[in-house]
ROBARO-948811 format. One record per residue (C-alpha): residue number from 0; x, y, z. Coordinates in Angstrom, 3 decimals. Example, Ala and Ser with C-alpha at 12.3 -4.5 7.8 and 13.67 -1.06 7.14 Angstrom:
<baza resi="0" X="12.300" Y="-4.500" Z="7.800"/>
<baza resi="1" X="13.670" Y="-1.060" Z="7.140"/>
//
This chain:
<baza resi="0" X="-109.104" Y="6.718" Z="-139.207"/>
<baza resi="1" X="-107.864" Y="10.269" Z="-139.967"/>
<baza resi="2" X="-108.775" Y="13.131" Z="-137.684"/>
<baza resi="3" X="-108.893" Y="16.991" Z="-137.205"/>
<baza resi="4" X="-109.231" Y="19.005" Z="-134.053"/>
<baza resi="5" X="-110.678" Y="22.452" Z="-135.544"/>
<baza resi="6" X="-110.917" Y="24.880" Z="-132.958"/>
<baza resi="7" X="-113.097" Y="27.926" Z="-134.273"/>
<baza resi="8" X="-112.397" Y="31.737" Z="-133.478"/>
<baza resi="9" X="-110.966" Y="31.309" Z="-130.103"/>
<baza resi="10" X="-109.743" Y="34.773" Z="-130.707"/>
<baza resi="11" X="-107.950" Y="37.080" Z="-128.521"/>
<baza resi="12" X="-110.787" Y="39.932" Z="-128.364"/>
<baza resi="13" X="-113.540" Y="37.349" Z="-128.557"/>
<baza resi="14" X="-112.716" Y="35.781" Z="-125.404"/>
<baza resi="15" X="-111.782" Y="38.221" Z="-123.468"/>
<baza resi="16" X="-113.947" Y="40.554" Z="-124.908"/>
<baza resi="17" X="-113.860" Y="44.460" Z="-125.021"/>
<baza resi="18" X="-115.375" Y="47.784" Z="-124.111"/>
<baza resi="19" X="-118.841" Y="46.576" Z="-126.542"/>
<baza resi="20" X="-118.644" Y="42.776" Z="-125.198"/>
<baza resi="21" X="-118.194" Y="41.105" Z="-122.418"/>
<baza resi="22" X="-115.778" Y="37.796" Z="-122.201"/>
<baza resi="23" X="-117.103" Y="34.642" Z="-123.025"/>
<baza resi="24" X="-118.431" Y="32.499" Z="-120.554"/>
<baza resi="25" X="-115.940" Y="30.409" Z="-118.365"/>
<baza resi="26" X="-112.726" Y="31.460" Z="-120.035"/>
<baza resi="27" X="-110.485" Y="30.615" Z="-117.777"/>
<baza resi="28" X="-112.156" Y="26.751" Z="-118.239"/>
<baza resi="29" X="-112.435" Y="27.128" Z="-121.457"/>
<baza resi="30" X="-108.727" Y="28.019" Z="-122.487"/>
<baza resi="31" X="-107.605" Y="25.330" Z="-120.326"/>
<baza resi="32" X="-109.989" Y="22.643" Z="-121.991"/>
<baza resi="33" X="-108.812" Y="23.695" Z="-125.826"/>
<baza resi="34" X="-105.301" Y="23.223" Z="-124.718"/>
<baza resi="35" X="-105.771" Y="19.767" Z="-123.112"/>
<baza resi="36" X="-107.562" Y="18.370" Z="-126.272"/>
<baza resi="37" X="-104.940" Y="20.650" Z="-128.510"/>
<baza resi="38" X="-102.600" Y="17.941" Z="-126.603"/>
<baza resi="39" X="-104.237" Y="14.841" Z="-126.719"/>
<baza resi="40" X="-104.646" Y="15.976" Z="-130.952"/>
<baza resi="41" X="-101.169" Y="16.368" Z="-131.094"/>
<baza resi="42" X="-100.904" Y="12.803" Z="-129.316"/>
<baza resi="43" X="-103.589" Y="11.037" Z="-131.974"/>
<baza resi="44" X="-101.337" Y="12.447" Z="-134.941"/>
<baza resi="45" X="-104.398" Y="14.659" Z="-136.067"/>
<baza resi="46" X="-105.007" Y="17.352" Z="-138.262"/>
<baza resi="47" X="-105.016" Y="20.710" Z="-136.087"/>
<baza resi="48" X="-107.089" Y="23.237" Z="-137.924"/>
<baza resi="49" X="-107.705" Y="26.732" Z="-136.344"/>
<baza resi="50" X="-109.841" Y="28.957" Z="-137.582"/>
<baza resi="51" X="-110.172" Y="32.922" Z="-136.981"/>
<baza resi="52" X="-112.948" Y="35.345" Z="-137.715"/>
<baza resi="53" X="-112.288" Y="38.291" Z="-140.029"/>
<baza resi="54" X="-114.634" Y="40.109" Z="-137.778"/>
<baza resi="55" X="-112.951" Y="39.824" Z="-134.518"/>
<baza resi="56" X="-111.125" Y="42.907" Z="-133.848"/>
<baza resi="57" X="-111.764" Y="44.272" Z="-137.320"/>
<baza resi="58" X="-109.657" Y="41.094" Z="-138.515"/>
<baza resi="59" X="-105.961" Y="42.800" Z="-137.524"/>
<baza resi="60" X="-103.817" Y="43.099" Z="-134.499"/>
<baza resi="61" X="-103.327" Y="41.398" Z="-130.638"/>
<baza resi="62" X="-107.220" Y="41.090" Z="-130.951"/>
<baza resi="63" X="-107.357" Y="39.076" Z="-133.962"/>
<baza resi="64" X="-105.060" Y="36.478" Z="-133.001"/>
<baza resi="65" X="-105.609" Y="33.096" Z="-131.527"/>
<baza resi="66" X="-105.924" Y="33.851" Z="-127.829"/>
<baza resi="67" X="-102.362" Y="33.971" Z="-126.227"/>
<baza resi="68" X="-102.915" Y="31.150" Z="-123.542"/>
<baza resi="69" X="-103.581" Y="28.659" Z="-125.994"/>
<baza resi="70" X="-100.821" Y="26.400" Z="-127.229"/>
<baza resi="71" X="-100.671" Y="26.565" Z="-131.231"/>
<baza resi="72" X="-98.418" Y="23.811" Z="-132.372"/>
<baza resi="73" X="-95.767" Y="24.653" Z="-135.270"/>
<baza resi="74" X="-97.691" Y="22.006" Z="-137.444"/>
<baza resi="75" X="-101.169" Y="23.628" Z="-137.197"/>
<baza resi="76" X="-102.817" Y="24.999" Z="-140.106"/>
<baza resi="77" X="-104.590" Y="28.542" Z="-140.005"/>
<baza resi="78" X="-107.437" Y="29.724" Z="-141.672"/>
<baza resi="79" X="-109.764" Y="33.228" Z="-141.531"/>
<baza resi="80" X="-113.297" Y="33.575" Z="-142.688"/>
<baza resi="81" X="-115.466" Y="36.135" Z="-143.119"/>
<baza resi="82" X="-118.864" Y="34.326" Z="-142.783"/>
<baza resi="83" X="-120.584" Y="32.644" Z="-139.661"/>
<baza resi="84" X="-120.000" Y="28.998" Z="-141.341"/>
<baza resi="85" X="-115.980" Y="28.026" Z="-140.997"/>
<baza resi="86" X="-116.911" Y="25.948" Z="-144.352"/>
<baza resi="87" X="-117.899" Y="28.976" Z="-146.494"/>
<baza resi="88" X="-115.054" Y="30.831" Z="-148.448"/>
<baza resi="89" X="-112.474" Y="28.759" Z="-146.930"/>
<baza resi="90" X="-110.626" Y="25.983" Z="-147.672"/>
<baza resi="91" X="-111.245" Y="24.043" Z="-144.843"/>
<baza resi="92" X="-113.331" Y="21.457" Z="-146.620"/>
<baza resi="93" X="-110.598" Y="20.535" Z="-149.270"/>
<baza resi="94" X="-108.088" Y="20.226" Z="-146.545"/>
<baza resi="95" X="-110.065" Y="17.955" Z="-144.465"/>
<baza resi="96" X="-110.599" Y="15.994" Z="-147.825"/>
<baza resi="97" X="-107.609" Y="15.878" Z="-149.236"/>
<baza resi="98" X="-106.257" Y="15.053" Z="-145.950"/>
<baza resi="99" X="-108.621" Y="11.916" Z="-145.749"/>
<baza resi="100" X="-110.057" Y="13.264" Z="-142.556"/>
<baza resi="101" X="-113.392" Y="11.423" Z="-141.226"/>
<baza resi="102" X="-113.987" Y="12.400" Z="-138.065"/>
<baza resi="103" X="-113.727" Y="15.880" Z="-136.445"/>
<baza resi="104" X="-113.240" Y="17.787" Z="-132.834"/>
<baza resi="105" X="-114.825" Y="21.141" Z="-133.017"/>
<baza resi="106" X="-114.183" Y="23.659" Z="-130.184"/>
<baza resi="107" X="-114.232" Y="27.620" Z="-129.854"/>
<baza resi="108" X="-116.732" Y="30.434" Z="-129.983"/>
<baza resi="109" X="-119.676" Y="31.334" Z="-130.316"/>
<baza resi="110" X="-121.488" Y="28.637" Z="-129.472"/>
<baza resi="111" X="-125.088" Y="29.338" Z="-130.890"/>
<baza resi="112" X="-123.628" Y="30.862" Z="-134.178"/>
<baza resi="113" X="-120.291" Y="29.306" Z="-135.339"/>
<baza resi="114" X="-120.044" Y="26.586" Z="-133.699"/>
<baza resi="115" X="-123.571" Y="25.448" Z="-134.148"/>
<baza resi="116" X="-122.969" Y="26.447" Z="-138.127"/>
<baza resi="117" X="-119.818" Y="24.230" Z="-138.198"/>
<baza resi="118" X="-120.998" Y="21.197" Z="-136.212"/>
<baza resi="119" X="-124.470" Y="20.581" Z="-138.936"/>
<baza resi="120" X="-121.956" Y="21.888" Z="-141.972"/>
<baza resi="121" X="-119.509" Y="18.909" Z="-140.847"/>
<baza resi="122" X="-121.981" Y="16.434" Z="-141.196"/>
<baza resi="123" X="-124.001" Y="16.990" Z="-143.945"/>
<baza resi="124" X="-120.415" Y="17.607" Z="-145.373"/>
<baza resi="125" X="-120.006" Y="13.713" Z="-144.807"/>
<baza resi="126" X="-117.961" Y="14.106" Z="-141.302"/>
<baza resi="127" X="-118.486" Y="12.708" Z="-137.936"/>
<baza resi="128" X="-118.266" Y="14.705" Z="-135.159"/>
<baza resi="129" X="-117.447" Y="15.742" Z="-131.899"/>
<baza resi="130" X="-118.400" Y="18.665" Z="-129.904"/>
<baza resi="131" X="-116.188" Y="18.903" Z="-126.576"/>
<baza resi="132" X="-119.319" Y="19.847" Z="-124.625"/>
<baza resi="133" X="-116.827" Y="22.122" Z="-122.396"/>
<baza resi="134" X="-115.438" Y="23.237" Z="-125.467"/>
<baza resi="135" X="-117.319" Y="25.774" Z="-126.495"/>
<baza resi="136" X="-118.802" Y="29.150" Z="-125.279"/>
<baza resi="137" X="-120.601" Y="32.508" Z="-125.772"/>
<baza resi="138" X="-122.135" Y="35.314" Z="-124.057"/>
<baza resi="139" X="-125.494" Y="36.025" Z="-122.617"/>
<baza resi="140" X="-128.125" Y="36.789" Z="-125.174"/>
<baza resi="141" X="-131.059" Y="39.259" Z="-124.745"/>
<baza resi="142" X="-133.470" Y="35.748" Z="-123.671"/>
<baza resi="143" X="-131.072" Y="33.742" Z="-122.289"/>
<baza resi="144" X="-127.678" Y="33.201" Z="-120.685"/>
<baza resi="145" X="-124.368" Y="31.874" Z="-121.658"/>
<baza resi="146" X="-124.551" Y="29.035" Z="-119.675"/>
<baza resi="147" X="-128.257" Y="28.220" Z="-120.933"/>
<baza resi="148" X="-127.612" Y="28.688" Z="-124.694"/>
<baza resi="149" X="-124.476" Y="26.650" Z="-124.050"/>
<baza resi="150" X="-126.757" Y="23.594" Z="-122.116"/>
<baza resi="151" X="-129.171" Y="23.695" Z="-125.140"/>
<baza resi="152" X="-126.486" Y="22.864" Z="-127.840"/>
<baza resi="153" X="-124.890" Y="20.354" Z="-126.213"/>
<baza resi="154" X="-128.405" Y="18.928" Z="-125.749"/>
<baza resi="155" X="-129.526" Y="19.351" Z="-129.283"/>
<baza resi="156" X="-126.193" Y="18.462" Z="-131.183"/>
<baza resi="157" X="-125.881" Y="15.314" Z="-129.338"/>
<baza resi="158" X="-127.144" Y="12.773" Z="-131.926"/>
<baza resi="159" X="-127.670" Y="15.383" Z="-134.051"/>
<baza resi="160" X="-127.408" Y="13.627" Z="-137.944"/>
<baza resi="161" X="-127.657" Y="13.858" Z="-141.499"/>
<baza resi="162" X="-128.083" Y="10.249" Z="-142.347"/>
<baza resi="163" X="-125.153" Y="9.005" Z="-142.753"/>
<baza resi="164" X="-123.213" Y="11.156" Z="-140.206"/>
<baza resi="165" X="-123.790" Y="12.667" Z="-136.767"/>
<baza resi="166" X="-122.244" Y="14.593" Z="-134.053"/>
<baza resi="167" X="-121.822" Y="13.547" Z="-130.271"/>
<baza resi="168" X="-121.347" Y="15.447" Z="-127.541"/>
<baza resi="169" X="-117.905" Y="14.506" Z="-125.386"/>
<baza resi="170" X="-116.146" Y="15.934" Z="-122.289"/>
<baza resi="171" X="-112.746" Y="17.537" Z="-122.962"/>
<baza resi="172" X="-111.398" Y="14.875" Z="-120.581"/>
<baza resi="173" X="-112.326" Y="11.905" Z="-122.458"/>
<baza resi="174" X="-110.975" Y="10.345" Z="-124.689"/>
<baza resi="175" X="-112.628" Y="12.586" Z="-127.863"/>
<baza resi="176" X="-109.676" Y="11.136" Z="-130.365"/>
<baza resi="177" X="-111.161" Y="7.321" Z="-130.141"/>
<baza resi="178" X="-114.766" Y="8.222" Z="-131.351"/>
<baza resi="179" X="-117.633" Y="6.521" Z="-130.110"/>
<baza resi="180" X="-120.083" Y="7.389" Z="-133.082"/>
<baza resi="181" X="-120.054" Y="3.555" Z="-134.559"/>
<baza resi="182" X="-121.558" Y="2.256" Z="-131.247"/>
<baza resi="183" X="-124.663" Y="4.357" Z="-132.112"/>
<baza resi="184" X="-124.783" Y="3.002" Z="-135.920"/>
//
């Protein structure tokens, strides 16, 4: 079976935030997690797909780029978007066909926004997936924290489905490239 890691607007200014934002929560954890399962991609031959906001940083400079501690191998592909949904005005959805992909690993930022947007895109797209439910982050809301909005999705997008496909929810440190989804079928 064909995978793709896409890791969404793990972005430089995002993460670490600014003079407007704070950082995201956990960064330190959460840098380290996207480069273990940027590893164990590499290891399952997949597809790594990384995708950055337009609006980060006004879409140029340090701030715009994929955050500096992560690993980006050579063979990665790279694509910017201007909406919340990674599918939307890109051509990540061609690539993933044309590229025979069936299951994917979604990481990166903001949880309750893109990530969210990508994970119930994916499926009713016809794509298993899997959240790494350490993955992912944001910042505290005006109701509720990081941490809580952060709990919730990994709750609610666990089993999550659109008929025919659904997403799981997976610790960095398993093994997220032999997916688990046809034992719930």
């Amino acid at each position: 079976m064909k995978q793709a890691l896409v890791v969404i607007d793990a972005q430089q200014q995002l993460i670490d935030g600014n003079e407007q934002e704070q950082s995201v929560f956990n960064k330190a954890s959460l840098l380290d997690n996207i480069n273990l399962v940027v590893k164990k991609a590499l290891e399952a031959n997949s597809l790594i797909i990384f995708i950055r906001d337009k609006d980060v940083a006004e879409g140029v400079g340090k701030g715009f780029e994929v955050h500096e501690a992560i690993h980006i191998p050579q063979e990665a592909i790279v694509f910017d978007k201007k909406a919340t949904n990674s599918f939307y005005g890109t051509p990540l959805l061609s690539c993933l066909q044309e590229n025979k992909v069936q299951h994917l690993v979604i990481m990166g930022c903001k949880t309750e926004h893109c990530i969210d947007t990508a994970v119930r895109t994916a499926t009713v797209s016809g794509f298993d997936v899997t959240l790494i439910e350490n993955g992912h982050s944001t910042t505290d809301s005006q109701s509720l924290t990081a941490e809580q909005i952060i709990g919730h999705h990994n709750k609610i997008l666990h089993g999550h489905y659109n008929v025919d496909n659904f997403s799981m929810v997976r610790n960095a440190n398993e093994d997220v490239f032999q997916p688990i989804h046809n034992n719930y079928r």
